[in-house]
C-alpha beads as a LAMMPS data file, in Angstrom:
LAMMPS data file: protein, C-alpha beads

361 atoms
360 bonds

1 atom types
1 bond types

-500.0 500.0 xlo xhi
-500.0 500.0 ylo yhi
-500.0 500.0 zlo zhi

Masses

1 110.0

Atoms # bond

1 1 1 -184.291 296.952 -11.476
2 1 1 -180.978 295.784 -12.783
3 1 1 -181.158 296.561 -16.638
4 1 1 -178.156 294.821 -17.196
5 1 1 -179.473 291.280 -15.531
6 1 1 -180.267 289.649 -18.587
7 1 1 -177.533 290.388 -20.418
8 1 1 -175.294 286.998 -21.506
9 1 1 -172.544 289.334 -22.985
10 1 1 -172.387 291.310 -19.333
11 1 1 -172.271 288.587 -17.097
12 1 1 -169.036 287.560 -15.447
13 1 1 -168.662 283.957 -17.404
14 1 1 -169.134 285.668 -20.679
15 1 1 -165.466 286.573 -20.150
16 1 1 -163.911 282.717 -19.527
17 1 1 -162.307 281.086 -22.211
18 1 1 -163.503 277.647 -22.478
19 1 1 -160.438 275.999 -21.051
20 1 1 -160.896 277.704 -18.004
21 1 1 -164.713 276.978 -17.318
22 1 1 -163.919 274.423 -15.115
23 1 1 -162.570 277.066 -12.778
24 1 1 -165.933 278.622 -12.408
25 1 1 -167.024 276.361 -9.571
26 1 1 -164.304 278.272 -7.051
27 1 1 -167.127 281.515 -7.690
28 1 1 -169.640 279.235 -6.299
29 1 1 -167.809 277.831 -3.578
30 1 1 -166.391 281.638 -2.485
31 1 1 -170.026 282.837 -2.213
32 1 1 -171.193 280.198 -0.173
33 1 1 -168.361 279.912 1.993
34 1 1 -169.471 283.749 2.567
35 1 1 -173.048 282.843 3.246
36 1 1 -172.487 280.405 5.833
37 1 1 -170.329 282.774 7.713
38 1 1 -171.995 285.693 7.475
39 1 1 -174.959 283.552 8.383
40 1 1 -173.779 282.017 11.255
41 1 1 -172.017 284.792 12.898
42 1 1 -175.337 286.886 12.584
43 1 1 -177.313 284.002 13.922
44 1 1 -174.797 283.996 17.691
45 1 1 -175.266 287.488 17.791
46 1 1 -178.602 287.547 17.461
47 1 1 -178.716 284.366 20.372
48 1 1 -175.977 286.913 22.486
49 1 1 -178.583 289.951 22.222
50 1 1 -181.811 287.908 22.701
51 1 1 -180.064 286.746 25.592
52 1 1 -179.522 290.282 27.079
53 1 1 -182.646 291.229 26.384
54 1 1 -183.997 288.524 28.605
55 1 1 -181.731 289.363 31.018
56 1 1 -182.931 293.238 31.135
57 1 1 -186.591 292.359 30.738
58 1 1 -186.370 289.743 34.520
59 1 1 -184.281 292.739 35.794
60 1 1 -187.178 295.416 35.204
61 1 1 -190.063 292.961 35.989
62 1 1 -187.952 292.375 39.016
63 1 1 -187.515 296.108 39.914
64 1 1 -191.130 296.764 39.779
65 1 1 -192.172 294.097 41.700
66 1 1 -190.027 294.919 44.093
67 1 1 -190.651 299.088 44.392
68 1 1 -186.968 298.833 43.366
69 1 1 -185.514 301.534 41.208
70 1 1 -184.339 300.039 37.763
71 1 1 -180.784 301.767 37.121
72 1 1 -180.163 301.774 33.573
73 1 1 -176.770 300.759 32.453
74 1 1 -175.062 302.179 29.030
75 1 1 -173.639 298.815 28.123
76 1 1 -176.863 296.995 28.131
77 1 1 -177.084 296.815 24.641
78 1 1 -174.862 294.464 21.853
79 1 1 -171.744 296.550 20.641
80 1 1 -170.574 294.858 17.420
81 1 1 -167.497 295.925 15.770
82 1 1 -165.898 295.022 12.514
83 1 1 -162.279 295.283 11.939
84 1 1 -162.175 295.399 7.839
85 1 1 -163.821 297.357 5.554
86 1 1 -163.500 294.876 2.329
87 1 1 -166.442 292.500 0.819
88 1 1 -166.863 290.510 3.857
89 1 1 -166.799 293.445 6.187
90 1 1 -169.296 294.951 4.297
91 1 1 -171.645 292.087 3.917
92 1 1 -171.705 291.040 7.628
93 1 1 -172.538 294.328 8.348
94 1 1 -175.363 294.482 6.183
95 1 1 -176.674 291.072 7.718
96 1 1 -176.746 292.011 11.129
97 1 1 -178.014 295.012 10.279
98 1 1 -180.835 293.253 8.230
99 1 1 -181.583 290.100 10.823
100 1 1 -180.705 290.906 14.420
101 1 1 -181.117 293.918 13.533
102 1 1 -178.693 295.998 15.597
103 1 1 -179.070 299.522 15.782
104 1 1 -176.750 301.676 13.648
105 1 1 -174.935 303.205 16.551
106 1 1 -174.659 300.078 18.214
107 1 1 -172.156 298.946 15.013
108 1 1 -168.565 300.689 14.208
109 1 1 -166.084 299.872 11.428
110 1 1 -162.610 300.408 11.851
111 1 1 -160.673 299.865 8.426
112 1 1 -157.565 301.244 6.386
113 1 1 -160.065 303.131 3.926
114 1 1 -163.293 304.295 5.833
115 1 1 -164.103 306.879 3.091
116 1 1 -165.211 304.098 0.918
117 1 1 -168.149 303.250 3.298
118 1 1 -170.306 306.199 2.752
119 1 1 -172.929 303.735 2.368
120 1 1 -172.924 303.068 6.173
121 1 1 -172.064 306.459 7.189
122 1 1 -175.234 307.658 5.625
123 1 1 -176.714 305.075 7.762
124 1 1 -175.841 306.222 11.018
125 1 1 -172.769 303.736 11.750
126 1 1 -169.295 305.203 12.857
127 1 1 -166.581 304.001 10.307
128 1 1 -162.588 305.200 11.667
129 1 1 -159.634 304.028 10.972
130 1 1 -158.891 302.788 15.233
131 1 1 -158.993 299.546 16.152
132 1 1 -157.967 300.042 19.437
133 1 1 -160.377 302.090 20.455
134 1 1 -162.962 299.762 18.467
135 1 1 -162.274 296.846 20.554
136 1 1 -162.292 298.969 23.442
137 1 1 -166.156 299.777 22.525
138 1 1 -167.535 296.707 21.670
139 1 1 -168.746 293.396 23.335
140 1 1 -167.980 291.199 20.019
141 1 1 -165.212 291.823 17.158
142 1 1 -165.180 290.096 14.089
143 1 1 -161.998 290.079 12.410
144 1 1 -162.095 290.180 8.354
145 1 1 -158.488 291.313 7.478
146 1 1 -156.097 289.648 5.560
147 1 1 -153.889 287.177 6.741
148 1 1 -151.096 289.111 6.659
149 1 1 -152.119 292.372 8.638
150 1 1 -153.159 290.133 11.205
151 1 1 -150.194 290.266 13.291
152 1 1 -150.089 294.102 13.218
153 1 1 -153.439 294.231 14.102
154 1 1 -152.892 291.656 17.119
155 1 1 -150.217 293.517 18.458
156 1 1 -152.549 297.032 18.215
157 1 1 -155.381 295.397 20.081
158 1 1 -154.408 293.208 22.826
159 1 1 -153.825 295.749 25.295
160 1 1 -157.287 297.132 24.667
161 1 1 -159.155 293.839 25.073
162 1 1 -161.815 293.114 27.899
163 1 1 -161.623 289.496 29.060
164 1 1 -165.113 289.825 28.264
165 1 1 -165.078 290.948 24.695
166 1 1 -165.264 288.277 22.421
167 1 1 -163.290 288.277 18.935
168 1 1 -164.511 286.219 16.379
169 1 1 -162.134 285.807 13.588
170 1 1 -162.742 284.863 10.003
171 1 1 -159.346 284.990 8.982
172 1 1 -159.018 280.845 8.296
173 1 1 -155.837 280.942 7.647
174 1 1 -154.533 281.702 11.426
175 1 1 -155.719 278.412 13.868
176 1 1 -157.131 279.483 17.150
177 1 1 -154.286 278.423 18.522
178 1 1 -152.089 281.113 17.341
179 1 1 -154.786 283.524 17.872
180 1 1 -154.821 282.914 21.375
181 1 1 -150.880 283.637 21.674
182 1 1 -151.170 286.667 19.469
183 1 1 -153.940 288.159 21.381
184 1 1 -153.442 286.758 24.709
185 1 1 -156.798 286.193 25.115
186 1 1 -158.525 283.303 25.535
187 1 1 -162.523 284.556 24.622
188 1 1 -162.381 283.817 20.971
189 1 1 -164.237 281.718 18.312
190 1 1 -163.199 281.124 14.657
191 1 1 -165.578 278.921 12.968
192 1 1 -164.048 276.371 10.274
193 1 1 -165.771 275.071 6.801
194 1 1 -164.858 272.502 4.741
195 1 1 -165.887 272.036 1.313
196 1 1 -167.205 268.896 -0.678
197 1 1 -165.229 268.415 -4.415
198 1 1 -168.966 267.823 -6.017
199 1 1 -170.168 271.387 -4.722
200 1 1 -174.102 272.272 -5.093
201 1 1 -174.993 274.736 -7.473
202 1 1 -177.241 276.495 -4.811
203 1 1 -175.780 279.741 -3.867
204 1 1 -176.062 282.143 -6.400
205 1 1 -174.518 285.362 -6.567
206 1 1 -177.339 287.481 -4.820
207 1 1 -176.198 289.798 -2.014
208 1 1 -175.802 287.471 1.411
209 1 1 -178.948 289.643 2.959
210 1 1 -181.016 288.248 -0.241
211 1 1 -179.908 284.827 -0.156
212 1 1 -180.429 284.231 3.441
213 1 1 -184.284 284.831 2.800
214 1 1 -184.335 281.854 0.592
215 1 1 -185.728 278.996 2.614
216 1 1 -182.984 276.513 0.030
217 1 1 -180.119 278.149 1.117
218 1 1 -181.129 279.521 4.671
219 1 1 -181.443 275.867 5.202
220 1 1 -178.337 275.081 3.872
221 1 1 -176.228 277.406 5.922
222 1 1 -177.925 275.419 9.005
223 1 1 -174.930 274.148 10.657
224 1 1 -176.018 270.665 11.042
225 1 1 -176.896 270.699 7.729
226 1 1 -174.524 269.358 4.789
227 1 1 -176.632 270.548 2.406
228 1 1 -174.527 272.654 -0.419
229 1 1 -171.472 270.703 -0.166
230 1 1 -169.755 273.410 2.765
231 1 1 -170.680 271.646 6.074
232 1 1 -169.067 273.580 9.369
233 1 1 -167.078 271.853 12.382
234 1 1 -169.527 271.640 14.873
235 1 1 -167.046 272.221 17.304
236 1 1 -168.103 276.164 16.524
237 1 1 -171.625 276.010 18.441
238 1 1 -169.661 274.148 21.438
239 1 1 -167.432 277.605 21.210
240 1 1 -171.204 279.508 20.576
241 1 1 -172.325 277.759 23.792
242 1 1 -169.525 278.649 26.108
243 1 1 -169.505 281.996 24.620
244 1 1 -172.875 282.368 25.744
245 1 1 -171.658 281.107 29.640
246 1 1 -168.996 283.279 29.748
247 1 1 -171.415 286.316 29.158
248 1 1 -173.517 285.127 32.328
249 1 1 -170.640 284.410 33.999
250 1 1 -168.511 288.095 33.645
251 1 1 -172.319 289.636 35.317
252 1 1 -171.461 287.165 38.341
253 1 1 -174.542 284.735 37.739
254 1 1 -175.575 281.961 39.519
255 1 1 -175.194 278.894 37.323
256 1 1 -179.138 277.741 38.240
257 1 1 -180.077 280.761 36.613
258 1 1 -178.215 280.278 33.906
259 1 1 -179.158 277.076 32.601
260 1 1 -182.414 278.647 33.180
261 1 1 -182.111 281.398 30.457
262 1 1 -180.519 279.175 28.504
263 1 1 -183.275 276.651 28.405
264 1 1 -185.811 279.549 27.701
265 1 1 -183.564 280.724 24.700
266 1 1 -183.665 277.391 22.978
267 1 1 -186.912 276.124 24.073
268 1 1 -190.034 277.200 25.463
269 1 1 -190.103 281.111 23.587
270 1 1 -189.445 278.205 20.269
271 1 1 -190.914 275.124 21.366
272 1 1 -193.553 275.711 19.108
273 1 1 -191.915 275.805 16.104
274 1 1 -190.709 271.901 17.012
275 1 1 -193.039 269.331 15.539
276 1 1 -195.853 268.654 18.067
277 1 1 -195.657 265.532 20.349
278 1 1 -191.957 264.660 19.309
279 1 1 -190.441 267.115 20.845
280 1 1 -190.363 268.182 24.598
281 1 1 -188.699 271.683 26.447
282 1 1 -184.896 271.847 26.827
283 1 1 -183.474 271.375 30.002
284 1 1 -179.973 272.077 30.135
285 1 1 -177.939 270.697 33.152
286 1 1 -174.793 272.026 35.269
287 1 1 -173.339 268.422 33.943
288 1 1 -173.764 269.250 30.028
289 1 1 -171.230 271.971 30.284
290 1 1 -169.130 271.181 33.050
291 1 1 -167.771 267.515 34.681
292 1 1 -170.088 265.657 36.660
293 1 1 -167.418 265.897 39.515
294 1 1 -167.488 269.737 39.001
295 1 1 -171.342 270.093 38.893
296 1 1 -171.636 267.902 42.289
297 1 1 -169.375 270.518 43.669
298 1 1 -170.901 273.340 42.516
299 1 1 -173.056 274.972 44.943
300 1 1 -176.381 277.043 44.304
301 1 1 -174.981 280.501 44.177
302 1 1 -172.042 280.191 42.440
303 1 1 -171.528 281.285 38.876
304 1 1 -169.665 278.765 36.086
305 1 1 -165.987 279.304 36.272
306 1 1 -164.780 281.409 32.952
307 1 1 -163.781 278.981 29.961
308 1 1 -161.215 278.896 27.623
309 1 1 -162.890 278.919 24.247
310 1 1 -159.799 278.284 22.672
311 1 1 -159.410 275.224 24.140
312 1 1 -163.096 274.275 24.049
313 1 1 -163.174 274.408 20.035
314 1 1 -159.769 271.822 20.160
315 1 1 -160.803 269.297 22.528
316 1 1 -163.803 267.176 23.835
317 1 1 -166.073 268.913 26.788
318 1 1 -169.202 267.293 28.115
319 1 1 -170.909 269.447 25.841
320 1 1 -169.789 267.510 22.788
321 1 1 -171.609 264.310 24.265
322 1 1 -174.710 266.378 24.687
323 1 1 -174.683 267.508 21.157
324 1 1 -174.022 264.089 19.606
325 1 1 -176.995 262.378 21.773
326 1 1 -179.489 265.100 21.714
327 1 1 -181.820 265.039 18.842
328 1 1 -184.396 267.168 20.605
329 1 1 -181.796 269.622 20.954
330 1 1 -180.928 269.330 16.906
331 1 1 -184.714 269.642 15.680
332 1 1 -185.454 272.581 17.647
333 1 1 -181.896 274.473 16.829
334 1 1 -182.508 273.923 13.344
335 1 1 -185.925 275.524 13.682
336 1 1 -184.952 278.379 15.914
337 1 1 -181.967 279.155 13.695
338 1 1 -184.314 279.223 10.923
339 1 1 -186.714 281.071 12.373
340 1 1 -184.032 283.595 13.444
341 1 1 -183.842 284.627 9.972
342 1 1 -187.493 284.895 9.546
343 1 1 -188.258 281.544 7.740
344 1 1 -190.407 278.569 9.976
345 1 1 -189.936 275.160 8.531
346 1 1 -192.812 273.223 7.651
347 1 1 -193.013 268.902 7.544
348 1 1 -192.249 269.147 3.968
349 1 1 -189.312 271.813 4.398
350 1 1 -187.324 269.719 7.211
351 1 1 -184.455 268.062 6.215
352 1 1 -184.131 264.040 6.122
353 1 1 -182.710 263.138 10.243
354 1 1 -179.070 263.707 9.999
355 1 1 -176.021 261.170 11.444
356 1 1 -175.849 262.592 15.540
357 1 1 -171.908 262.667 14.626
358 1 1 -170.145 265.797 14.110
359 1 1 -169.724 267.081 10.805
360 1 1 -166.440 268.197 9.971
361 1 1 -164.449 267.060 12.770

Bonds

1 1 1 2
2 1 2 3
3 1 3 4
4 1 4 5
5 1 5 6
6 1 6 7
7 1 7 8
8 1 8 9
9 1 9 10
10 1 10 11
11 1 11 12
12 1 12 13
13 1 13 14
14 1 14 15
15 1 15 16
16 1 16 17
17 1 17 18
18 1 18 19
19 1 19 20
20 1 20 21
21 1 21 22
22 1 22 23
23 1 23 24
24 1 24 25
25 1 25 26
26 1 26 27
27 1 27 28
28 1 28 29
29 1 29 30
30 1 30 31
31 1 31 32
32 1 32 33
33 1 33 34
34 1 34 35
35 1 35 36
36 1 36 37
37 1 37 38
38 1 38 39
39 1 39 40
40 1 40 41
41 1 41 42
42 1 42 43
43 1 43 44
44 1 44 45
45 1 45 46
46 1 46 47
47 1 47 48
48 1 48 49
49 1 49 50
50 1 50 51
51 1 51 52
52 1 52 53
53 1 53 54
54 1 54 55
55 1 55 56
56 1 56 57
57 1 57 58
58 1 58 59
59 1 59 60
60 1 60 61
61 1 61 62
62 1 62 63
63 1 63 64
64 1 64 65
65 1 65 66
66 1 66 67
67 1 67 68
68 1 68 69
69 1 69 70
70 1 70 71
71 1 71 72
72 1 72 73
73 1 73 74
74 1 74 75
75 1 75 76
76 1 76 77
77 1 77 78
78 1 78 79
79 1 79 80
80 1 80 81
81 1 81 82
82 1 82 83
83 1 83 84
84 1 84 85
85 1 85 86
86 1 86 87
87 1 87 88
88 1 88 89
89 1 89 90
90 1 90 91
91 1 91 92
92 1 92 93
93 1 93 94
94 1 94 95
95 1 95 96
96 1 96 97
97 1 97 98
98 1 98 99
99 1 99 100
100 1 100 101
101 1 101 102
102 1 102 103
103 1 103 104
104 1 104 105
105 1 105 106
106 1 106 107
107 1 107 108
108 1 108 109
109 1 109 110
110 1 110 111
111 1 111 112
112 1 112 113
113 1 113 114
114 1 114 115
115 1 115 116
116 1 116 117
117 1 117 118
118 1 118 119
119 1 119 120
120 1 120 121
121 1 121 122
122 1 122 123
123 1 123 124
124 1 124 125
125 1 125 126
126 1 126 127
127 1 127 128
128 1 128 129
129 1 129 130
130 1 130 131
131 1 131 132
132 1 132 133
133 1 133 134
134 1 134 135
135 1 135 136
136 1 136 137
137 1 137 138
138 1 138 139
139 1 139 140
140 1 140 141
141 1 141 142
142 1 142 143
143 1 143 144
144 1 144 145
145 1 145 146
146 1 146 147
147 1 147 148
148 1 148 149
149 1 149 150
150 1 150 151
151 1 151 152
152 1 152 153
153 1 153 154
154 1 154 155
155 1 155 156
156 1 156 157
157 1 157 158
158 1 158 159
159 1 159 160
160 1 160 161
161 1 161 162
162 1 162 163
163 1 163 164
164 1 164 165
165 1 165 166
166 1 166 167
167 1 167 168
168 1 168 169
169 1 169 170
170 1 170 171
171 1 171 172
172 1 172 173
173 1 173 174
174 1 174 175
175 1 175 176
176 1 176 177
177 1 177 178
178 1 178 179
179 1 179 180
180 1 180 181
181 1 181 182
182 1 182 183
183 1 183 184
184 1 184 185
185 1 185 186
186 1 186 187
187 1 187 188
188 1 188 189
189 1 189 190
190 1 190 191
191 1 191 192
192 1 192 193
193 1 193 194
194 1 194 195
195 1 195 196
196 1 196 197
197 1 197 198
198 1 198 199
199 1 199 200
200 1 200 201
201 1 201 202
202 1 202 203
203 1 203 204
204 1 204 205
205 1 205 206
206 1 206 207
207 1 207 208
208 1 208 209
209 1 209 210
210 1 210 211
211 1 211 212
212 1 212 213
213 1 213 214
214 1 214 215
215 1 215 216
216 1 216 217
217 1 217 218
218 1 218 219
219 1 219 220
220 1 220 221
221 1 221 222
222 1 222 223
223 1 223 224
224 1 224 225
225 1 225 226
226 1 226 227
227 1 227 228
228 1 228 229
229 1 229 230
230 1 230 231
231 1 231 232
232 1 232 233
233 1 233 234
234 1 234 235
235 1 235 236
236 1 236 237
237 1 237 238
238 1 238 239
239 1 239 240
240 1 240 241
241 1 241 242
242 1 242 243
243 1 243 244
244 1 244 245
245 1 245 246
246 1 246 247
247 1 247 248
248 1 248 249
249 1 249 250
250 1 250 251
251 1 251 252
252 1 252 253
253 1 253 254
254 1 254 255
255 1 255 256
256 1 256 257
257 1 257 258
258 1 258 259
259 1 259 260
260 1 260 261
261 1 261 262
262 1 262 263
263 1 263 264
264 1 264 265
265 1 265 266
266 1 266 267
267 1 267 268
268 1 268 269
269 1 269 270
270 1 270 271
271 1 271 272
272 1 272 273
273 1 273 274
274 1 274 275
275 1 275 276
276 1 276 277
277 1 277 278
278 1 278 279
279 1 279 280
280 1 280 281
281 1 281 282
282 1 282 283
283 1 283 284
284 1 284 285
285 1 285 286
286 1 286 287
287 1 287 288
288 1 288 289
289 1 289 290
290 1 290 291
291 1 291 292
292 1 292 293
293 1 293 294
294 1 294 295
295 1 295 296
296 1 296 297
297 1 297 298
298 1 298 299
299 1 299 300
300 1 300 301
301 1 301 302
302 1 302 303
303 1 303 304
304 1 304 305
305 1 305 306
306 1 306 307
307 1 307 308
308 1 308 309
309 1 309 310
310 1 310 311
311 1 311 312
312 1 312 313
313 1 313 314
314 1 314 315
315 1 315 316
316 1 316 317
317 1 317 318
318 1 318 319
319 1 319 320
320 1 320 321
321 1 321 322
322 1 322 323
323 1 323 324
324 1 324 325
325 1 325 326
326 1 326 327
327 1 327 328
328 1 328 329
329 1 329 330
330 1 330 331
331 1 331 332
332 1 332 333
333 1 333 334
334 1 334 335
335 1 335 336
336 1 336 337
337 1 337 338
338 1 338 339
339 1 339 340
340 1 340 341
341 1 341 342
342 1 342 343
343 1 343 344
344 1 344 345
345 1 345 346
346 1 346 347
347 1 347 348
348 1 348 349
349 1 349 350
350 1 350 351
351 1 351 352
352 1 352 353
353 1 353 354
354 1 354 355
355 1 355 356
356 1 356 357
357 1 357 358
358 1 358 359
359 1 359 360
360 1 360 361
């Protein structure tokens, strides 16, 4: 119990002058903008390790049927590291921890200071001071640094990165663009928020793994929803999408099979959480990712070539028609991101059909 809750005198505003009460609303805005993203980058790597989970699970049903013996691999399971040990490190650590829910030693921290994160330490999680070696480790690195030790870090990195690691960077200030030429990598998403001037006074100032069980704000962190006044560029779950290709792709999959597992991730293991009788099982097609010219081409056993996410978050792909004509596909993401954090929507919880454009653009 927090004795000092109900305490006027102790509370942050207490301390504004009146003049500058106006200012308050940037408190608001800075927690939500932290929601969303913690929310959202939880949310694709819970999609990237339900998705090797499947994976594993058809390879052992597989083996047995087979007499085959199942070889266990040591990079099986997600390897998330954080580069940045401030607020937002923190509280994205504490939300995957919370929703995927990774496994302590399955999550490192590299930052400047790691003797202020005893908190983790005590929980089983590595925290250093080496980000090379961190992205050496780990399948997906979130970058929450400062602007300016970006570059540094860049230049400390690069030479350590997998083409199959995936760096997901937070720092809004640096386009992906310039990310691409500072990593020389090409595997990267960096989701972008914009906020509305008459911001809703939803978001509290709970702690991210608190708010995120509130069905009010869960929902608002959906990104299709502009609910809260911070709506995301959809152009981010294009970037999810790929990301989510290139995976299959690096393990040399055919591209049948993995539009496949793809259509089991979003559909039928969810389906029922999509209002009966309005909505059918996804199907995705080679021709939703890729040009129709490209998907005639592409025979049976050949994997989808490896795309630049870079450029897939800055220009139109066939995926972006798909998205703005689906709204099968948007009903059932917004219930299987929902239920992802443990909340199922009811009829009187779903939101009011939303304009098929993108938000944000």
């Amino acid at each position: 119990m927090d004795l000092l809750e109900d305490l006027e005198t102790m509370k942050f505003e207490s301390g504004i002058h009146e003049e500058d009460q106006s200012w308050l609303y940037l408190l608001g805005r800075s927690h939500g903008l932290m929601t969303k993203a913690c929310a959202h980058a939880t949310f694709f790597c819970k999609l990237l390790h339900n998705l090797r989970e499947s994976l594993n699970e058809k390879r052992t049903s597989k083996c047995h049927l087979t007499g085959l013996r199942e070889e266990t691999q040591d990079d099986d399971a997600l390897k998330v590291g954080i580069i940045g040990g401030g607020h937002l490190g923190k509280q994205l650590a504490h939300t995957l921890l919370q929703f995927i829910p990774i496994p302590a030693e399955n999550l490192r921290i590299s930052t400047r200071r790691p003797e202020t994160l005893d908190e983790f330490k005590k929980l089983g999680i590595q925290c250093f001071y080496q980000n090379a070696s961190l992205v050496g480790w780990a399948n997906v690195v979130f970058l929450c640094c400062l602007p300016s030790q970006l570059p540094n870090i860049c230049v400390e990195i690069q030479t350590r990165l997998g083409k199959d690691c995936i760096v997901y960077s937070f720092v809004s200030a640096i386009p992906v663009s310039r990310l691409k030429l500072l990593l020389n990598h090409t595997n990267i998403l960096r989701p972008q928020y914009q906020c509305a001037e008459d911001l809703a006074h939803i978001w509290g100032a709970n702690e991210i793994t608190a708010a995120l069980q509130d069905p009010v704000i869960l929902q608002a962190t959906c990104p299709y929803s502009p609910a809260g006044g911070i709506s995301l560029n959809i152009k981010w779950l294009e970037g999810m999408f790929y990301a989510l290709l290139n995976f299959c792709t690096a393990k040399d999959m055919p591209h049948p099979q993995v539009l496949q597992h793809l259509s089991e991730l979003f559909s039928s293991q969810h389906l029922k959480a999509c209002r009966e009788g309005e909505a059918s099982p996804l199907q995705f097609q080679a021709q939703d990712f890729v040009s129709q010219i490209y998907a005639k081409n592409l025979s049976q056993r050949r994997p989808f070539p490896l795309f630049d996410l870079t450029t897939v978050q800055l220009k139109e792909t066939p995926f972006s028609q798909y998205l703005s004509n689906s709204t099968t596909f948007q009903d059932c993401f917004t219930h299987l991101y929902c239920d992802s954090f443990g909340i199922s929507l009811t009829k009187e919880q779903e939101e009011p059909e939303v304009s098929t454009g993108s938000p944000s653009q």
